[in-house]
KOLNU-468515 format. One record per residue (C-alpha): x, y, z. Coordinates in pm, 1 decimal. Each point is the difference from the previous one (the first is absolute). Layout:
N
> c1,c2,c3
> X,Y,Z
...
This chain:
290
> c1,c2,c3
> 0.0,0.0,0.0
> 168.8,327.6,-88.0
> -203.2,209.9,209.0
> -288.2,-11.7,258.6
> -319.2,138.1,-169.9
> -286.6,223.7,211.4
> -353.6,-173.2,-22.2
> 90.6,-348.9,13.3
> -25.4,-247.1,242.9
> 372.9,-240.1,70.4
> 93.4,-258.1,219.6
> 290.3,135.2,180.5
> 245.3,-155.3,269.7
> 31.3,181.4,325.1
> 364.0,91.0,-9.4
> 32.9,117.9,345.8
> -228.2,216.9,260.2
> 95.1,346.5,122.8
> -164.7,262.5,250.6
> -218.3,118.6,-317.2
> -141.6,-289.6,-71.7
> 132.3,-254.5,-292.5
> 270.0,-24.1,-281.6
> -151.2,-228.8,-290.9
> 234.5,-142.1,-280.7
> -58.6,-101.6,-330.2
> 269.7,-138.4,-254.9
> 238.6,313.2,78.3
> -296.3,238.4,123.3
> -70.0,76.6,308.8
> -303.7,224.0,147.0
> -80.0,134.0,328.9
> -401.0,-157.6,173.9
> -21.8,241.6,273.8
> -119.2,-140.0,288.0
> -369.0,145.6,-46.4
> -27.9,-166.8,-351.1
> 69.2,-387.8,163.3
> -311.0,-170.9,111.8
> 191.6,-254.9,153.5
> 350.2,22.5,228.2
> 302.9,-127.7,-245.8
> 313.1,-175.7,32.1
> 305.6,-40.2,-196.5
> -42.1,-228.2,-281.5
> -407.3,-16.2,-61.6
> -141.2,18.8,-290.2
> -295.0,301.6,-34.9
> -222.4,157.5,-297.2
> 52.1,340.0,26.1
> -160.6,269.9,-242.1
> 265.8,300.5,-134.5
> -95.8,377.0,12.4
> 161.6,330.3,12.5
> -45.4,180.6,321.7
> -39.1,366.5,58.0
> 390.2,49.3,-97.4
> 15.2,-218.9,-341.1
> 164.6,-271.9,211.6
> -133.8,-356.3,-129.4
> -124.4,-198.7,337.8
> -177.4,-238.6,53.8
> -326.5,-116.3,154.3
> -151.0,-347.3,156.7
> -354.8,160.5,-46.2
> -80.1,-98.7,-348.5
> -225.9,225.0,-211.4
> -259.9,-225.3,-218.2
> 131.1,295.8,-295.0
> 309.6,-84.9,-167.2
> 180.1,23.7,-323.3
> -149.5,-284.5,-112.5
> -374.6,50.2,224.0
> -277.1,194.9,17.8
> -199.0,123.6,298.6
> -287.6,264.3,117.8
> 222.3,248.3,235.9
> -173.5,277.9,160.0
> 103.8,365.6,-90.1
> 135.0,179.0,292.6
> 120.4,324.5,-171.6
> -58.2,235.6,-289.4
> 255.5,220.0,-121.5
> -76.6,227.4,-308.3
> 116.6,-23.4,-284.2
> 252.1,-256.5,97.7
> -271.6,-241.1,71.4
> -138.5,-261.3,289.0
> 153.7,-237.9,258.4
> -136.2,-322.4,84.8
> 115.9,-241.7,293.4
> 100.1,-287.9,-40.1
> 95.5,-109.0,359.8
> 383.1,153.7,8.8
> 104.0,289.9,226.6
> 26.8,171.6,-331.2
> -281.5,96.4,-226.2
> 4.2,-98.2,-376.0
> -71.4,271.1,-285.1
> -266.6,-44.8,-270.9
> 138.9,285.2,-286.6
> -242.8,285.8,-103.8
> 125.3,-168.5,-317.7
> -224.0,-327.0,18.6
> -291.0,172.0,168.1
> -284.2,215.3,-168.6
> 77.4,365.4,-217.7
> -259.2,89.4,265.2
> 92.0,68.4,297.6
> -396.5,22.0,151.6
> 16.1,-419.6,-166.5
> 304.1,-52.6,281.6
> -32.5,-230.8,285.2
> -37.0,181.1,373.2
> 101.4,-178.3,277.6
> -159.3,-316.3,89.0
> -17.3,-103.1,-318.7
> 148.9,-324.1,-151.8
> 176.2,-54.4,-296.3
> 107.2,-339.7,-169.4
> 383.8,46.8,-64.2
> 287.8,-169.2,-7.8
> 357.8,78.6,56.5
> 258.2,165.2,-276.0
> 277.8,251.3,-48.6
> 34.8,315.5,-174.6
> 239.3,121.5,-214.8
> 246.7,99.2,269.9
> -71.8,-357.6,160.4
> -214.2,70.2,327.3
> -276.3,-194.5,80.9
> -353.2,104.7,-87.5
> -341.5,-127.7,-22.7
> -163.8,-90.7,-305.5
> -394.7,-0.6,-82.4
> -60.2,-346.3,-131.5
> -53.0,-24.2,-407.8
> -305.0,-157.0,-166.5
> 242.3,-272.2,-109.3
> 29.5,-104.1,376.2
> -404.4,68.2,68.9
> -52.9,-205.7,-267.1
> 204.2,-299.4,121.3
> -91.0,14.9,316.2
> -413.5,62.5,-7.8
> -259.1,-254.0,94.3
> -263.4,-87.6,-244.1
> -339.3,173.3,114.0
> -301.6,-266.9,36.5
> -328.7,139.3,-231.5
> -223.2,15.2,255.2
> 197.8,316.5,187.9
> -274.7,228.9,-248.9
> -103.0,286.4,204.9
> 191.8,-95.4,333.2
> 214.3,258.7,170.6
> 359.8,-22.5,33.1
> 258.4,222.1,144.5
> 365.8,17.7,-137.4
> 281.5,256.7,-48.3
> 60.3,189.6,-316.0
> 312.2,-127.6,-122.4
> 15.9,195.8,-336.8
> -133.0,326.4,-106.5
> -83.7,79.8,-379.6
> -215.7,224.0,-298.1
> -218.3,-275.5,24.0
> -75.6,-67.5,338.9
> 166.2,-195.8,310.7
> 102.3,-318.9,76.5
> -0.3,-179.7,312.4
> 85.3,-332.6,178.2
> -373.8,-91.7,226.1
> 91.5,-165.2,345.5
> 6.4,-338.4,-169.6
> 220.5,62.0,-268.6
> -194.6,79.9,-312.5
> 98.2,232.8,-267.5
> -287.9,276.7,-17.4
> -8.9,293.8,-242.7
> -226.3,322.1,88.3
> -61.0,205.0,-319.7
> -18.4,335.2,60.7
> -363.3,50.3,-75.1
> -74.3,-228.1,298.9
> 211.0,247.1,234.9
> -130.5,330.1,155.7
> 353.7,104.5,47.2
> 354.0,-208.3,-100.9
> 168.2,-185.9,352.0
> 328.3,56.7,103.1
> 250.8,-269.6,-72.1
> -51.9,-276.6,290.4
> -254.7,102.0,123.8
> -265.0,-236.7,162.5
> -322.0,20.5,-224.2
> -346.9,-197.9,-2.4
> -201.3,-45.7,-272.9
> -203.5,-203.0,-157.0
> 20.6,-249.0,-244.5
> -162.7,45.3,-377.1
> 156.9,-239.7,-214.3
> 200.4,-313.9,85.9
> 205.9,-24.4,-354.6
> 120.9,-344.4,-124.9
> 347.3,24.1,71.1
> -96.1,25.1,391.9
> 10.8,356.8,24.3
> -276.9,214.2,120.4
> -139.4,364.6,-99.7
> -85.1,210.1,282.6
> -202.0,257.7,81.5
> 71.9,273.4,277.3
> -334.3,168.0,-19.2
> -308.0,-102.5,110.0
> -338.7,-100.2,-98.2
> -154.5,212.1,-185.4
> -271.2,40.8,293.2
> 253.9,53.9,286.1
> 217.9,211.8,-229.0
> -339.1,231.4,15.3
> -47.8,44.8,255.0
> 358.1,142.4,74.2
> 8.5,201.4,-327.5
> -336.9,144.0,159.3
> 130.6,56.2,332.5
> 309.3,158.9,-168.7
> -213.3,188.8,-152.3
> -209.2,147.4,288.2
> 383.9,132.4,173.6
> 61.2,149.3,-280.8
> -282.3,196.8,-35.5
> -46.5,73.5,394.3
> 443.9,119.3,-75.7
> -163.7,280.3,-228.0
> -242.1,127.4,146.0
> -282.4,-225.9,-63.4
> -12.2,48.0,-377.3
> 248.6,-149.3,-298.7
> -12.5,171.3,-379.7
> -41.5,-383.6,-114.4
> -261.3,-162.6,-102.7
> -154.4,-329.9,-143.0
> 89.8,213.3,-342.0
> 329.7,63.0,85.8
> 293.4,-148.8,-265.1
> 167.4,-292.2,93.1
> 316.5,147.0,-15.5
> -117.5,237.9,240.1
> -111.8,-258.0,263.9
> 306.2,-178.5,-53.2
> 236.3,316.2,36.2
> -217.8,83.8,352.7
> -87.1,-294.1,158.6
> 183.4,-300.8,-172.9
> -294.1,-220.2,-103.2
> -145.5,-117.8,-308.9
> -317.4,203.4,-189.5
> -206.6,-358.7,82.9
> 148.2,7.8,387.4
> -102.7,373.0,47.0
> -347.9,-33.6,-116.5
> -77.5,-308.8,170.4
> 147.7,159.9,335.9
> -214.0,314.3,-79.3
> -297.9,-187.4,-41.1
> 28.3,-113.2,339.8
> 16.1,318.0,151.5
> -272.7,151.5,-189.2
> -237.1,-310.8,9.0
> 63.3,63.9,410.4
> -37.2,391.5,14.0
> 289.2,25.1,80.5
> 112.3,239.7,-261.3
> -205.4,246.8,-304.1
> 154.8,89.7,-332.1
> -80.3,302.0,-169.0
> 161.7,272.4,-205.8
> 320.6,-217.1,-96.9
> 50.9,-54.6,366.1
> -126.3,-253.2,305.9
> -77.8,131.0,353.3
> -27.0,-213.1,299.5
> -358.3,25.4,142.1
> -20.6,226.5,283.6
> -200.5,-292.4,204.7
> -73.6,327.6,263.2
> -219.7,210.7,-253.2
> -105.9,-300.6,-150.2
> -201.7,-70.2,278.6
């Protein structure tokens, strides 16, 4: 071996134990296992796996607490930190955090994980050859993907987004199916690993699933209508839109559909809730209406 390599995992010879901790050797290598990183107390001469990382200095140590990410594996880690521009930091169960570049996450910064969320990575180095996190590529999803069973129609699943796109997002459900969320069945795009549910519209034959974040049509409704009803109580009790209004209008205002804002103003005006007239609609004052 000409050189000891960050982000793999080595069976290594305990050469001899200092105050620190451990001196490991391999071939002509050796690597310091501080005494936190052991799981176990050492003597000269055992044999141990150990996983290789920089620390905070650029000094390659080692660890007995192995990381399920590798080079060669891929994990969900949890993001602990954003930076930005320079991009997110996941853990991976090492005193030191791992970078995921701005590079391989979304031209969006909004589209970004926050902490708490999880990302499926695995380990690589950059051009100057420190350790990073990768997001895992299709290729990989593709392998490693169970085949969803037909009769999942209309269940909901939950799952992280592990790819963000044009077209819509794509995310791994809790049982490991491949799901695909157009974005005409988003109200807004998720952030890259974040935890989603939605609901299943199509179970395709090669096991993967379209989903659908929004609701049915009658639930979705009633929130349009109750979005709605803030909106106009925000200005004042009256809005200049009506069931006449564009649908690039509505869109621009309140982010719905023409069909969505008409069905969620028929609600509130088949309730007296609300009155349209001159190009605008007025809540009822229920007060003089009595």
């Amino acid at each position: 071996m000409e050189k000891l390599t960050p982000g793999m995992i080595e069976n290594f010879i305990v050469e001899r134990v200092i105050d620190t901790g451990y001196v490991l050797k391999l071939d002509k290598h050796e690597v310091l296992l501080h005494k936190n990183e052991a799981t176990e107390e050492l003597i000269n001469g055992q044999e141990v796996d150990a996983f290789l990382y920089e620390d905070k200095k650029g000094k390659i140590v080692a660890s007995m607490k192995l990381p399920e990410v590798t080079l060669e594996t891929y994990d969900w880690v949890q993001v602990v930190d954003v930076v930005e521009k320079l991009g997110v930091f996941v853990h991976i169960g090492l005193p030191k955090d791992i970078l995921v570049s701005a590079d391989d996450l979304p031209l969006l910064p909004e589209v970004w994980p926050k902490r708490g969320d999880h990302l499926f990575v695995t380990l690589d180095h950059d051009r100057r050859g420190k350790l990073i996190a990768k997001p895992v590529t299709e290729e990989i999803i593709d392998q490693e993907r169970d085949q969803a069973p037909k009769d999942m129609l209309n269940e909901t699943k939950s799952g992280h987004i592990y790819r963000a796109s044009k077209i819509g997002s794509f995310l791994i459900t809790e049982e490991g199916y491949r799901g695909f969320i157009h974005e005409s069945e988003r109200k807004q795009e998720p952030r890259l690993g974040q935890l989603v549910k939605g609901r299943v519209i199509a179970v395709k034959d090669d096991g993967t699933l379209n989903m659908s974040l929004k609701p049915l049509i009658l639930e979705s409704r009633d929130q349009d209508a109750q979005q709605l009803l803030d909106e106009i109580e925000k200005n004042g009790g009256k809005i200049p839109f009506t069931d006449q209004s564009t649908p690039d209008e509505v869109r621009e205002r309140f982010h719905l559909s023409k069909a969505a804002f008409k069905r969620a103003m028929g609600k509130l005006l088949k309730e007296n809730k609300v009155v349209q007239s001159n190009g605008a609609t007025h809540i009822i004052d229920v007060d003089k209406k009595e």
